[in-house]
N, C-alpha and C positions, 0 to 999 in steps of 0.2 A: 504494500500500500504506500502511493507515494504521502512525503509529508505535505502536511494540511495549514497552509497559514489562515485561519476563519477570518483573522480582524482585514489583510489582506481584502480579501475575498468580499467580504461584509461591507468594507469601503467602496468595491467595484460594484458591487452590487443597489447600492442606497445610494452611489456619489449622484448629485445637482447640483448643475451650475450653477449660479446667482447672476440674475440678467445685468448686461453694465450697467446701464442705467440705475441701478441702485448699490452700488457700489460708492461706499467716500473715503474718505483719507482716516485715520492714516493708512499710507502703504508698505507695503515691504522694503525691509530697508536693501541695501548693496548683497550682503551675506546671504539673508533668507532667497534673494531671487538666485542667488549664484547655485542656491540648491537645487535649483526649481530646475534651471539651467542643464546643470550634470542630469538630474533622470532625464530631463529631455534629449540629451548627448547618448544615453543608453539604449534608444531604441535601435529597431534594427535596422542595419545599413549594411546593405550585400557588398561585401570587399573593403569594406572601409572607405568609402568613398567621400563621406562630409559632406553630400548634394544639400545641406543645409546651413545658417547662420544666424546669429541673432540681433537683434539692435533692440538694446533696453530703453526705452522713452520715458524720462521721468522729466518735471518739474518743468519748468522752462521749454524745453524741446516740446513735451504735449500741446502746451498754447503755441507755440511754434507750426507743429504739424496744424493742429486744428487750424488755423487761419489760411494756410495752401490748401487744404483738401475745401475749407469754404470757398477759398479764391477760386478752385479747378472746377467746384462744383456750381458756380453761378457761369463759370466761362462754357460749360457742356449744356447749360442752361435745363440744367434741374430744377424741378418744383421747388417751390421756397421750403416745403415741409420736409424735404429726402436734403434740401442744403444743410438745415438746421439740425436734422440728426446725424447726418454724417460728420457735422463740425461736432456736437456735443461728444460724437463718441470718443474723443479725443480730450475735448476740452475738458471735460467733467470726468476720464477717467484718471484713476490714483496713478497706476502705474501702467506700462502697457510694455510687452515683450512682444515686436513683430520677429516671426521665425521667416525666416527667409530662405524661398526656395531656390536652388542655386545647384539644377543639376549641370553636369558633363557629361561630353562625349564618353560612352566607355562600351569596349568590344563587346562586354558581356552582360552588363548590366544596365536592359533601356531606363530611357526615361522616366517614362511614367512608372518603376519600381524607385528612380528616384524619389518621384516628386509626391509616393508613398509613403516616403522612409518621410519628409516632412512632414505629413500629414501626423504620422503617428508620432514626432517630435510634440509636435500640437497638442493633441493630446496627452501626451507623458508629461509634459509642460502643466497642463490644465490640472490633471489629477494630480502634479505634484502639492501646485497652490493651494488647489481641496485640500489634501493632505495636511498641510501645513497651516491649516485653520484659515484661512483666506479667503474672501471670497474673489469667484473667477470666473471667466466666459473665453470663451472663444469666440469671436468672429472675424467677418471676411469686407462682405461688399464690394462695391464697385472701385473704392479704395485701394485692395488688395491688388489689383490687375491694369490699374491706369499707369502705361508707362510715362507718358510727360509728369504725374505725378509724383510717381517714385523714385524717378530719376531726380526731381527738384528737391521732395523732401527726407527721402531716405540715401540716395545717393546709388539707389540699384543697378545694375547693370541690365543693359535688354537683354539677356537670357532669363534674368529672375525676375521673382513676385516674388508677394506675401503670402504664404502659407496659410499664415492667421493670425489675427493680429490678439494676444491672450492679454485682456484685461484684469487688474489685479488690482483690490484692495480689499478698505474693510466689510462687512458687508452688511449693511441696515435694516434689510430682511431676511426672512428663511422664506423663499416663495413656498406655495405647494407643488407637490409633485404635479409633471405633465404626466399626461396618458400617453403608456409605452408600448412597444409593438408587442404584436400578437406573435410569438414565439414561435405556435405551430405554425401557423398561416405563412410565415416567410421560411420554413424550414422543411427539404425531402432528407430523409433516412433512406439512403440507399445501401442495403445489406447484402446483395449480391452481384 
């Protein structure tokens, strides 16, 4: 029988995000994200490749991004309501870790096994923050993939985007649970 981590198990089980939007300060300091950081470094990467990176957004830099992504989002001439929450997601988050996708050419291992290994960085990221008593989100948007954006305010190269952008602070609610998939319905048992 293998061994049983339950508390493990019981956290993957129960874990919830906290939506950004209710997320405030304070945030994680330098240490606690460096943690966050390494589980996100542990996921799995075919060959060791590193098709991912990080850029930590704190303080300054978040009012900073927020104000480009408002600037890009009235110049693509977005509704004033998708400007406003695209800027807030920035302006009003505590901390935010964009994981950066950044695969390479490699003989043996496509792309898109790269630009999985960030996804699950993403994640390992997120459930660390849970972990860690934090509250946390994942998200993406239209943010994530605009390159004159990223290139202004992350400084990305046109090979990459944002994986996801994992918001991080304290967290002012405990939402309730959503309704989760239906186990059977998405799942064949194929035994022979």
């Amino acid at each position: 029988m293998p061994d049983h981590n339950a508390v493990a198990l019981e956290f993957l089980l129960t874990r919830r995000s906290r939506p950004a939007k209710t997320l405030v300060q304070p945030a994680p300091d330098r240490a606690a994200i460096a943690v966050m950081l390494q589980a996100g470094a542990r996921s799995p990467d075919h060959k060791i490749l590193e098709p991912w990176r990080f850029i930590v957004l704190q303080d300054a830099s978040l009012a900073r991004v927020a104000g480009q992504v408002e600037a890009r989002a009235i110049a693509l001439d977005k509704p004033q309501a998708e400007v406003e929450k695209s800027r807030n997601s920035f302006a009003n988050a505590p901390a935010s870790i964009a994981v950066i996708a950044s695969p390479t050419p490699h003989e043996t291992v496509p792309e898109v096994e790269q630009i999985l290994s960030a996804g699950a960085v993403c994640l390992a990221v997120l459930n660390a923050a849970l972990a860690s008593g934090w509250g946390a989100n994942w998200v993406s948007g239209w943010m994530a993939f605009d390159k004159p954006l990223l290139a202004q305010a992350l400084d990305l190269q046109a090979h990459e985007f944002v994986a996801g952008f994992i918001h991080i602070g304290t967290q002012s609610i405990i939402p309730a649970d959503r309704k989760r998939p239906d186990i059977d319905a998405l799942t064949d048992w194929i035994e022979v």
